[in-house]
N, C-alpha and C positions, 0 to 999 in steps of 0.2 A: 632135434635140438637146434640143428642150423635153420632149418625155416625158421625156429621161434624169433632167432639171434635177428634175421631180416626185418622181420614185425619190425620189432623193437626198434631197428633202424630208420623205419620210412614210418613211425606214430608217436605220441603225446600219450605219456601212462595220464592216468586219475587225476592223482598229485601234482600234476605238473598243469594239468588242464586249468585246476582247481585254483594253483598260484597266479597262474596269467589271468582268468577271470577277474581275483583278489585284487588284481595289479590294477585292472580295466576301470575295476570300481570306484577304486582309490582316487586314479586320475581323473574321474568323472567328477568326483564331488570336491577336488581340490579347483577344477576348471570351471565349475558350477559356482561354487564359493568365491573366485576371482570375479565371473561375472556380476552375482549379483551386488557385491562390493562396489565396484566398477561403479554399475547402475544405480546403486543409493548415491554414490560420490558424486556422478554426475549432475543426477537431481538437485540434490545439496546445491550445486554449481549454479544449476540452472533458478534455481530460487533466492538466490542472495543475489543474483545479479539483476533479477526481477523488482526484489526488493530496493534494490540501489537504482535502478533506473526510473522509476518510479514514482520514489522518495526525490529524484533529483527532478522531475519533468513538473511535480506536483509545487516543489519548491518553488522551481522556477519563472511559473506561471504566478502563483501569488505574490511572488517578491515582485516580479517585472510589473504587476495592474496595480500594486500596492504604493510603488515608488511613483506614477505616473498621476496617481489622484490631487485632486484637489484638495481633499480634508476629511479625516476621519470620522463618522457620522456618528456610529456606537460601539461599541464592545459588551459583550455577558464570558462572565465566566462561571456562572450556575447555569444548571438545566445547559441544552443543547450551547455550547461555546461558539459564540458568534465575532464575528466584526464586518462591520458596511462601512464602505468610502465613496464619496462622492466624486467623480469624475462626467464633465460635460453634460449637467444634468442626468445624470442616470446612476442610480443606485447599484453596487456592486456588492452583493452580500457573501455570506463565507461561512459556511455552518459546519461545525463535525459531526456528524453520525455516526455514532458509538456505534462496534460490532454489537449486533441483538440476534437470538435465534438462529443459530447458523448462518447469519448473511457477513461479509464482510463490512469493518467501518470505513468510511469516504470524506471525502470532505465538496460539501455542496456548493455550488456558486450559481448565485441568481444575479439576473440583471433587470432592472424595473425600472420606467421613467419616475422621476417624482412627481410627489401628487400634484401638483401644481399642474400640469405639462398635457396638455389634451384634451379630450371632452369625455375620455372615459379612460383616466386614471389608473394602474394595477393597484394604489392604493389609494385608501378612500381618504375624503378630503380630512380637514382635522389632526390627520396623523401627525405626531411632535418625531422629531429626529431621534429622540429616547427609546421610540416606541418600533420604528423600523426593525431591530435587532428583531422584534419579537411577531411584530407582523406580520397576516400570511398574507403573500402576493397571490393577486388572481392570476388564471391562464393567459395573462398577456404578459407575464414575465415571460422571459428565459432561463430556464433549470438547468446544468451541467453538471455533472460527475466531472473528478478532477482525476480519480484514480482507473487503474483495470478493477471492476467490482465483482471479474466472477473466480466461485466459490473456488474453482479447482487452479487455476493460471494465472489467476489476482494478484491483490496484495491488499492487506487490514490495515487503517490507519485510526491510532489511538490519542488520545490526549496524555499528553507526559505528566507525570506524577504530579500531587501535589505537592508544596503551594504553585508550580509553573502553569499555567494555562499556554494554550494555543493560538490566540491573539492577547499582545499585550500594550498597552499605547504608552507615550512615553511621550512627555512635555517638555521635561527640563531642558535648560537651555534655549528654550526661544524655540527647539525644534522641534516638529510633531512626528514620531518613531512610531515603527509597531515591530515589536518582536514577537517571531512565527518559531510554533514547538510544535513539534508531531512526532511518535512513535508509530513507526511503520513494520509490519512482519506479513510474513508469506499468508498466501491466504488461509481461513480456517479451514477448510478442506486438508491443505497439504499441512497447515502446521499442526494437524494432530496428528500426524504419523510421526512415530519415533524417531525412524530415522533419514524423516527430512525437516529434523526441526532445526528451526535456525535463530540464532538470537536477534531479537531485532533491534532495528534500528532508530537512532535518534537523530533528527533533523531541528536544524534551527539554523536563525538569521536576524537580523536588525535593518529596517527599511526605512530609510529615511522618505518620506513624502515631498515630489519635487514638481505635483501640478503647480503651483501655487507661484512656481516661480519661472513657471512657462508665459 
C-alpha cells in the first residue's frame, strides 16, 4: 500500500494527463486564432496603404502634366474614357482600361509627336484634333502604365459612377479646367478574398492649364 501511495507521488493519473493535453489544445487554437487574425489585419493594412499610395502617385502625375499643357486637345467619355493635351508639340494622351478578365484596370499614357512634326509621323497626316482621342499611335509613341498593374500586389483603377467621367474639361470663365475621377481598389487577386477586402477609393481634383501662360 505504501509503494502504491509513492507512485502516486512521483506520476500524472489518466484524468489529469487527459486535462493538461485539453489545456495544450485550447491554448493552441486560441494562439493560432490570434495569429491568423493578426495576418488578415495586417494584409488589410498593407492593401489600403497600396491602394492610397497609388491613388496618390497616379493623381499626381496627371495633375502635374495636365496643369503644364498648353491646351486641351479631346476628351471621350463613351467607349474607353480618354483626354490628350497638347504640350511642346507632343501629344499626351490618357486612356482608362477597365478591369477585363482577371487583369487589373490602369490608366494609359501615351506620348506622340504631332502629325505635322517629322518625316514619319506616329500619326498619320489628315488626322483633326477630334479624332486623336480615338486614334491608334504607331510604335513610335511612347506607352506607360500609370499604376502597379499586377494581379496580386497592384491596384484596379475604375471610372466613378455615372453621370462623373474621368476626364472632364471645363471652359467657363475664360479658363480651360479638366477635372480627374478615378476609383481605385486593391488588386483583383487580393480583392476577392474576403478577408482583405477593402473599400475603395475615390480620387479627384480640378487642374487648371497653365502652359499657355508660360
Amino acid at each position: 500500500m505504501k509503494k502504491k501511495y509513492l507512485l502516486r507521488l512521483h506520476g500524472f493519473s489518466v484524468v489529469e494527463l487527459i486535462i493538461v493535453i485539453a489545456m495544450a489544445g485550447v491554448l493552441g487554437i486560441v494562439f493560432t486564432t490570434i495569429m491568423i487574425q493578426s495576418m488578415r489585419g495586417q494584409n488589410k493594412v498593407n492593401a489600403i496603404d497600396q491602394v492610397k499610395q497609388n491613388g496618390q502617385l497616379v493623381m499626381n502625375e496627371l495633375s502635374n502634366e495636365i496643369r503644364m499643357a498648353d491646351q486641351v486637345v479631346c476628351t471621350t467619355t463613351t467607349g474607353p474614357q480618354t483626354l490628350v493635351v497638347l504640350e511642346n508639340g507632343l501629344y499626351y494622351r490618357y486612356t482608362l482600361v477597365s478591369p477585363s478578365g482577371g487583369a487589373n484596370g490602369y490608366i494609359k499614357k501615351e506620348i506622340s509627336p504631332t502629325v505635322d512634326s517629322g518625316t514619319n509621323p506616329p500619326l498619320s497626316a489628315g488626322t483633326t484634333k477630334d479624332q486623336v482621342c480615338a486614334t491608334v499611335f504607331s510604335s513610335a509613341a511612347t506607352s506607360l502604365t500609370l499604376s502597379d498593374t499586377n494581379t496580386q500586389t497592384g491596384v484596379s483603377i475604375n471610372a466613378p459612377a455615372a453621370p462623373d467621367t474621368v476626364f472632364t474639361e471645363n471652359t467657363a470663365g475664360g479658363y480651360d479646367t479638366v477635372t480627374i475621377k478615378f476609383v481605385i481598389s486593391p488588386a483583383v487577386s487580393v480583392s476577392s478574398l474576403e478577408e482583405n477586402r477593402v473599400s475603395p477609393e475615390t480620387f479627384t481634383t480640378t487642374v487648371e492649364l497653365q502652359g499657355m501662360q508660360r
